[in-house]
N, C-alpha and C positions, 0 to 999 in steps of 0.2 A: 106716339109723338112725345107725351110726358115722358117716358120713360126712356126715350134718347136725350130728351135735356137733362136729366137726372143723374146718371152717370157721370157724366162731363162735373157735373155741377160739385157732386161729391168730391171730386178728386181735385178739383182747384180749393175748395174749404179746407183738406187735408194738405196740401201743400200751403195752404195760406197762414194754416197751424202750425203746421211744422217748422215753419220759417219764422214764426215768430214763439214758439217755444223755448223757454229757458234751457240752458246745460244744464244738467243735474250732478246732483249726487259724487264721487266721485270714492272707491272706494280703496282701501288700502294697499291692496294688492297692486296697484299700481304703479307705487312709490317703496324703494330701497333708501337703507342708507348705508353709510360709510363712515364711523363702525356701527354698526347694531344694536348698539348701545352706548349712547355717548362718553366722551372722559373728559376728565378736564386735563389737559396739558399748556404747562407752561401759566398758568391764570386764565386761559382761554377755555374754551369748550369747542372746534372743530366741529366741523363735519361737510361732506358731501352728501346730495341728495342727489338721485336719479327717478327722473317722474314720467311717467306714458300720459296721455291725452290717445285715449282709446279711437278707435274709426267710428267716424259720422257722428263724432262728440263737437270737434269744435269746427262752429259756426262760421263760416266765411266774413260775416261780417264785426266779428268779436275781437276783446281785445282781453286777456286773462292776467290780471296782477296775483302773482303769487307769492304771500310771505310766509318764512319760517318762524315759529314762534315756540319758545321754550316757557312753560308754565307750569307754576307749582303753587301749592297752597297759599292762598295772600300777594301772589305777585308775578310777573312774564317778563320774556326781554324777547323783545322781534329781533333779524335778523335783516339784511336786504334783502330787496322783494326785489322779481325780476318779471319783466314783463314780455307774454307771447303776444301772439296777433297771428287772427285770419288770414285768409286766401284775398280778401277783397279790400284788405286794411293797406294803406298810404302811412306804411312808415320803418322802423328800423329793427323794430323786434325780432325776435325769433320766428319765424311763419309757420301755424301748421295746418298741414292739410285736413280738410275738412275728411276728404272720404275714405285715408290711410292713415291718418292720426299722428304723432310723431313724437319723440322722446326727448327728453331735455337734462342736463345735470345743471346743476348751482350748487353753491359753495355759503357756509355761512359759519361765524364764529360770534360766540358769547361771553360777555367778560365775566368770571366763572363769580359767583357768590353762593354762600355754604347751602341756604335756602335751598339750591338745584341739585341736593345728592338725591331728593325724592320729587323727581320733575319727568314731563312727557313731554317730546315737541311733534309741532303738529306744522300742517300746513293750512292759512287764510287764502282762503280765493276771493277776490274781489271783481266783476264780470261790469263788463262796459261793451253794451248792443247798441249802438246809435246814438240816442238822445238816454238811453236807457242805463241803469246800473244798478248789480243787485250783489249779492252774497250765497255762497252755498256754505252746506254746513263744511268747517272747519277737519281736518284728517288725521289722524294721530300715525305717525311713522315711525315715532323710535320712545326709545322709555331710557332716561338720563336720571343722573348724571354719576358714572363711575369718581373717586374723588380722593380716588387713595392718593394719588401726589399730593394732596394739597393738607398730607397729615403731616402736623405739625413737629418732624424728627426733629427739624434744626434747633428746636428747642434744649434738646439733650445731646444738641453738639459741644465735643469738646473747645472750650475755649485757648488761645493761645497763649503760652506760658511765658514768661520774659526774666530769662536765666541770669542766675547771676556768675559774675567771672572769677570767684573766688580761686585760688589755686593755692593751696598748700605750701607746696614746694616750687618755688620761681630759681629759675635759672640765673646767675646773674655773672658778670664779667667786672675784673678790675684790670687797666692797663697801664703800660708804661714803655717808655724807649729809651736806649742807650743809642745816641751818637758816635762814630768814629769818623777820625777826618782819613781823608784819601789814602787808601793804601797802610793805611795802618787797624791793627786790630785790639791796641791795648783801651783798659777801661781807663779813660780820665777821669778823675776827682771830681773835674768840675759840672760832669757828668752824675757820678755817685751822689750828688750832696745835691742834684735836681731836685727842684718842689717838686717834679712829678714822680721821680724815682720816690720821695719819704714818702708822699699820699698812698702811693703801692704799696709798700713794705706797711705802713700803718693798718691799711685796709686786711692785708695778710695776715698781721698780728690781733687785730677782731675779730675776725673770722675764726680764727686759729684758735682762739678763746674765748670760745660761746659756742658751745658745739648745739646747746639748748636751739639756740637760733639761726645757725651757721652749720654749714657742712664742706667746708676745703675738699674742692676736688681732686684738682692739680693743677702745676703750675706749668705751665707752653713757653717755651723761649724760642724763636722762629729768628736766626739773623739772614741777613743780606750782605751785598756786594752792590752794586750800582752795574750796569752792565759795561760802562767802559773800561779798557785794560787788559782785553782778552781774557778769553775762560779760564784758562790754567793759573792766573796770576788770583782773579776772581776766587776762582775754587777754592783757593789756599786761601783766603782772607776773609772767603764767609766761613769758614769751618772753621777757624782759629776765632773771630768772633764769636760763632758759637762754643765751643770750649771755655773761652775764658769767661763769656758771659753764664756758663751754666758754672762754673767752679766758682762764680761771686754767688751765684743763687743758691749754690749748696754752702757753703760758710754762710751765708744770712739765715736760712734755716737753722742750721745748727745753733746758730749763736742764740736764736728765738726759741730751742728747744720745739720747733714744730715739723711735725713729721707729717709727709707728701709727695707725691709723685711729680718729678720734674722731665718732661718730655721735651727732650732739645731735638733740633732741626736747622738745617739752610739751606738756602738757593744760590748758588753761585750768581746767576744774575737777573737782577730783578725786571725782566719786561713788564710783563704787567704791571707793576707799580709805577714803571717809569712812562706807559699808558695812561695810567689812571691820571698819573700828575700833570701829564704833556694837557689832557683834554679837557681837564679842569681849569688849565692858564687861561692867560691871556696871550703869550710871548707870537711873536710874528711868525709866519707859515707855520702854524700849529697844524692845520689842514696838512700840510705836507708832511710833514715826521710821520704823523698818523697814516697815512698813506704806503709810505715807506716800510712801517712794520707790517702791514696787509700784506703787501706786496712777497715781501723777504722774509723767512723765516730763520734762515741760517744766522747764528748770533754775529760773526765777522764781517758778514755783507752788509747787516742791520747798520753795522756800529762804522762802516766805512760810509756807506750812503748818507748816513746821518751828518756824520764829520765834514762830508762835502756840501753839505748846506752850511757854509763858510757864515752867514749872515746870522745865524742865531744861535752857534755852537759855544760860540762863548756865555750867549742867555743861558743855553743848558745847562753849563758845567757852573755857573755860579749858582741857582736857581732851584735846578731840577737834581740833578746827580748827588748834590749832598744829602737830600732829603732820605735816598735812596739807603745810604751806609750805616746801616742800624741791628739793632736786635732787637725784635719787641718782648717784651715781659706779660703774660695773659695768665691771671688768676681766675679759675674758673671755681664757680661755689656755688650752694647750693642756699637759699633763704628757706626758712622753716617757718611757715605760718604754725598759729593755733590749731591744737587739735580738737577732734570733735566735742569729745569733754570739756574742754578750756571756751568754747563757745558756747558751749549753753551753759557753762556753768559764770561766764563773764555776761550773758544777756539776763540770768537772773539776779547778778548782784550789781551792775555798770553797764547796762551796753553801751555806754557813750564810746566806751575803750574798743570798742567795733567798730571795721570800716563797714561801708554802705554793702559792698557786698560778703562781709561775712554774717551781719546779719540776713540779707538774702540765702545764702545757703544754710542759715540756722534752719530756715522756713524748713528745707527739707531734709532737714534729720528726725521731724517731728511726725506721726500720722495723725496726731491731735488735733480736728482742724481748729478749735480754740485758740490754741497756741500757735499755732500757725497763723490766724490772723492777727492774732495780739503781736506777734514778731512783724509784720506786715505794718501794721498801723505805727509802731515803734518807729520801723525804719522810716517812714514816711514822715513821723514828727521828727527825727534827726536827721532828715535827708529830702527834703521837701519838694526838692528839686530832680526827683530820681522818678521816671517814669513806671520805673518797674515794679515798686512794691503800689502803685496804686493799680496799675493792669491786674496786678496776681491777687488783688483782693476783689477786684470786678472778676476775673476770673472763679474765682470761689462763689461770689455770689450766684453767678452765671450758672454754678453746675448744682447750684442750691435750688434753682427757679426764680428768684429773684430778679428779675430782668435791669427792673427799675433802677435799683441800687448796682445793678451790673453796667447799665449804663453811664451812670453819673461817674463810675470809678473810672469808668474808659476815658469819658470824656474831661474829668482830669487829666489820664495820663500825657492825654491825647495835646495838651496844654502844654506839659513838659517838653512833649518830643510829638509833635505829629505825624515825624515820616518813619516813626518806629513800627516796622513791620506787623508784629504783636499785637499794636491797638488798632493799627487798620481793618486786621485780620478780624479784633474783636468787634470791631464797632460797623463793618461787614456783616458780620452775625446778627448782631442787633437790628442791625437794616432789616436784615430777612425774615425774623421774628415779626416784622412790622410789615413784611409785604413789601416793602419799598426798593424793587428788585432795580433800579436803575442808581439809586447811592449806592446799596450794595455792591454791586461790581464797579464804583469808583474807588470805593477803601480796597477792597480786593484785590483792584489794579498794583496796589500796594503793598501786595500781604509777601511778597517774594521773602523767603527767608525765614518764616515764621513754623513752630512745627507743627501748628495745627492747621498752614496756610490751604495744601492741599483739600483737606477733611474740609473746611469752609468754601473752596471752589466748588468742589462736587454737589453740596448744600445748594447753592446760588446755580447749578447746571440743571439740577432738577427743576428750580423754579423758572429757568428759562424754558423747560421742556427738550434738553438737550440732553438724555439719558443714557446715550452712549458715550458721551463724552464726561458725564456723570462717574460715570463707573469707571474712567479710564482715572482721574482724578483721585476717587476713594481709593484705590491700588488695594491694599490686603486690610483695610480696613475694617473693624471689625463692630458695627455701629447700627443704630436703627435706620440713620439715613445713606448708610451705605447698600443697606440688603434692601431700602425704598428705591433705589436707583436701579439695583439688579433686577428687582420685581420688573419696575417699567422697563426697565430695556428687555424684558421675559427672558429672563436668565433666570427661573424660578428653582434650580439645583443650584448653583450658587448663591440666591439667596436664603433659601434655608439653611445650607453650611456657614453664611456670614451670623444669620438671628441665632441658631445654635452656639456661635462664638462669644455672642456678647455677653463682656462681663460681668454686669449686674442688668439682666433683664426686664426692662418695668412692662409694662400695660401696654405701649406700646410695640415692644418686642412681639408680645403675644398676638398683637393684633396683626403684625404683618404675617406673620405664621399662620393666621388664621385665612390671609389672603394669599398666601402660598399656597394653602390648603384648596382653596377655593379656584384659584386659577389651573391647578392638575387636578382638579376632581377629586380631592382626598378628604371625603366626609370625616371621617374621625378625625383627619388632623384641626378640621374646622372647629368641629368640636371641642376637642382636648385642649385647645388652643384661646375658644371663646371661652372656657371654662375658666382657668387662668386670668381672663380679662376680667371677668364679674367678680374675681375676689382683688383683684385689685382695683379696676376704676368703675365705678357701675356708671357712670355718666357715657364710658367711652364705650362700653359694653351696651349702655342705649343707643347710641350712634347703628352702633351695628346694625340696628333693625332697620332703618332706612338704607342702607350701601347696597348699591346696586350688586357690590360684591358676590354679597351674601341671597339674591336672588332666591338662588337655587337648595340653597339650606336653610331657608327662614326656621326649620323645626332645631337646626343645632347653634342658632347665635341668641332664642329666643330665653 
């Protein structure tokens, strides 16, 4: 008889344990993630997790908070925590089955700080039974944080240059017109003795004699005809125009003793001008004449449909058509600025005798950067107002490491002109040195036009974690943070051929070679590559021993 109650008895104690026994333990195997090893992208840190809750683990009556938590030496940053529930639980969670167990994914991201290149994340389980709540141990699922984006290229980004407009040799024109009245083509006197005819012939005769600063091209004589009169009458009266106005331009040479090529030309009849004039008026059905030429192209149909707009043809003929009956006179010449000599040798005894941009372009005749900034600060005290020589000294700063001093210059410039492409561009940069990736791509918005505007976008694309649009930006660049952009987008053959290109390689060139190295498996390059780094930065060369990078070669970055 005891020994029938006994049985019964045992097995209700055992159920009465069972059901009131904690979850336990929970082990790694159970939980992935995505990726395997954290990175920081964009400031963030990413990740998916995918987790099992094994069969006849969870409790029907349970409720399971589970957080992610990233921790490293001195300090953690949690994640959102997401919350399952039983079979027998009243409410909105995830449900899992107590006797088939059931799988789950969550997502969580960290705001990346330097601290987590040598960090583990884990998972917090926090367990709620009824009135009851307890803790199991904690789960380690991934080992963080990869953190090569967040090496600091942009620092040894080129800064944006702000040119100057010097030109040497400036194009220049002098002009003038002869009048003739209707149907005639001789030159009047009271024509030749024009103020604007002598201002010509004057400007001729300086050019002509100062070849030091002048260079006479030649002289364009172009006459007209007005287009009324029919063509054949026209024809004959712009080419006798022409003629005699070229046989007064050859006697005025002569008399000046100036030798020159004089290139005659006419139009028998001038529409176009007589276009230009009509739609520039005011005169009544202006709309219509205009209309009329569209329409007609034949010169006789032009000039009868015209005629028969009775109402404004006499406006015309007094107004419009005289203007028409001309030669113009076009001295073409060339101005001869300072040569390269005569500019440094005028900034070491006067630069005041410098305009704003020949001192600008003194800056680059020089590779001295001394003299170069001394030429920069000059122009700046004689031209106080000019944006550019303070950009191109923050620029220099900039490529010095001097941030500080890089900024203040900008921020001058920026005082001058702030919608100058150049200091947007640079003060962009500056942003991103600071982390402050949301100003940065306001000046940026800005940078259209600038040549280092691109090279800065790419910078600011990496920090947004946008690395194929990174690299679309840098184009044939040939820069640290250009082959940072190709590495994350795992274009790891073109970025070895970009760090191979660059032109004065520092520490970090080496460094991304050595991540090159690391990302195709190429031990020696790792090597040959950290070796390089310890004789130039040992600081950066200690970094390397925490980078998850480097994992797998702790014996060739140590």
């Amino acid at each position: 008889m005891i020994k029938k109650l006994y049985l019964p008895l045992v097995a209700l104690l055992v159920l009465a344990f069972s059901s009131c026994s904690k979850m336990g333990e929970l082990s790694p195997d159970y939980f992935t993630t995505n990726p395997e090893v954290l990175e920081a992208i964009g400031g963030k840190v990413p990740v998916t997790i995918t987790g099992k809750f094994p069969e006849k683990y969870f409790k029907k009556n349970a409720t399971v908070e589970v957080t992610p938590v990233l921790r490293w030496e001195g300090g953690e940053a949690k994640g959102q925590p997401a919350t399952f529930q039983g079979e027998k639980v009243q409410g909105n969670d995830q449900t899992i089955s107590y006797k088939t167990g059931g799988t789950y994914t969550m997502k969580a991201s960290f705001d990346y700080v330097s601290e987590m290149a040598k960090s583990e994340l884990y998972l917090d389980f926090k367990i709620k039974k009824g009135k009851k709540e307890y803790t199991i141990p904690s789960v380690k699922i991934a080992d963080g944080v990869i953190a090569t984006s967040e090496l600091p290229t942009v620092n040894s980004a080129n800064a944006a240059y702000a040119p100057d407009a010097f030109q040497r040799i400036i194009k220049q024109a002098k002009e003038a017109q002869i009048m003739f009245l209707i149907q005639q083509a001789n030159l009047r006197a009271s024509e030749l003795k024009s103020d604007s005819l002598k201002a010509f012939h004057k400007q001729v005769v300086a050019v002509a004699g100062d070849t030091k600063n002048y260079k006479l091209n030649n002289i364009e004589i172009s006459a007209y005809a007005s287009p009324d009169g029919g063509v054949e009458l026209n024809t004959t009266l712009a080419e006798n125009r022409q003629n005699n106005t070229e046989k007064y331009m050859n006697q005025q040479l002569k008399k000046g003793k100036i030798e020159t090529e004089v290139d005659a030309k006419y139009t028998a009849q001038d529409w176009d001008g007589f276009q230009e004039l009509v739609s520039k008026s005011n005169i009544q059905d202006k709309d219509l004449i205009l209309r009329v030429l569209s329409m007609y192209s034949d010169p006789e149909q032009r000039e009868t449909e015209i005629k028969n707009i009775s109402s404004v043809y006499k406006t015309l003929a007094d107004e419009i058509l005289p203007q028409l009956r001309r030669a113009r006179l076009t001295a073409n010449y060339d101005v001869i600025g300072r040569s390269d000599e005569e500019i440094n040798a005028a900034f070491d005894t006067d630069a005041k005798v410098l305009s704003n941009d020949e001192l600008l372009y003194a800056a680059t005749l020089t590779n001295d950067n001394a003299r170069k900034e001394a030429i920069y600060k000059k122009t700046v005290e004689l031209y106080p107002n000019d944006f550019r020589a303070y950009n191109n000294l923050g620029m220099m700063a900039y490529a010095n490491g001097d941030l500080a001093t890089a900024e203040n210059y900008f921020k001058q410039a920026a005082s001058k002109n702030a919608n100058a492409a150049e200091v947007n561009t640079n003060l962009g940069l500056i942003e991103l040195t600071k982390g402050n990736v949301a100003n940065a791509e306001t000046y940026l918005s800005k940078s259209t036009g600038a040549n280092t505007a691109n090279e800065a976008l790419g910078n600011l694309y990496i920090k947004q974690g946008q690395y194929d649009r990174a690299v679309q930006a840098f184009g044939d660049t040939k820069t640290n943070s250009a082959a940072l952009a190709q590495i994350l987008a795992k274009d790891y053959n073109k970025a070895k051929s970009t760090l191979s290109a660059v032109k004065n390689p520092d520490a970090y060139t080496n460094y991304l070679m050595a991540v090159v190295g690391a990302r195709t498996n190429n031990a020696d390059l790792v090597k040959s590559s950290m070796d390089k780094v310890k004789q130039q930065d040992a600081a950066l060369a200690a970094k390397a021993q925490n980078d998850r990078e480097f994992a797998k070669y702790a014996n060739e970055v140590k």
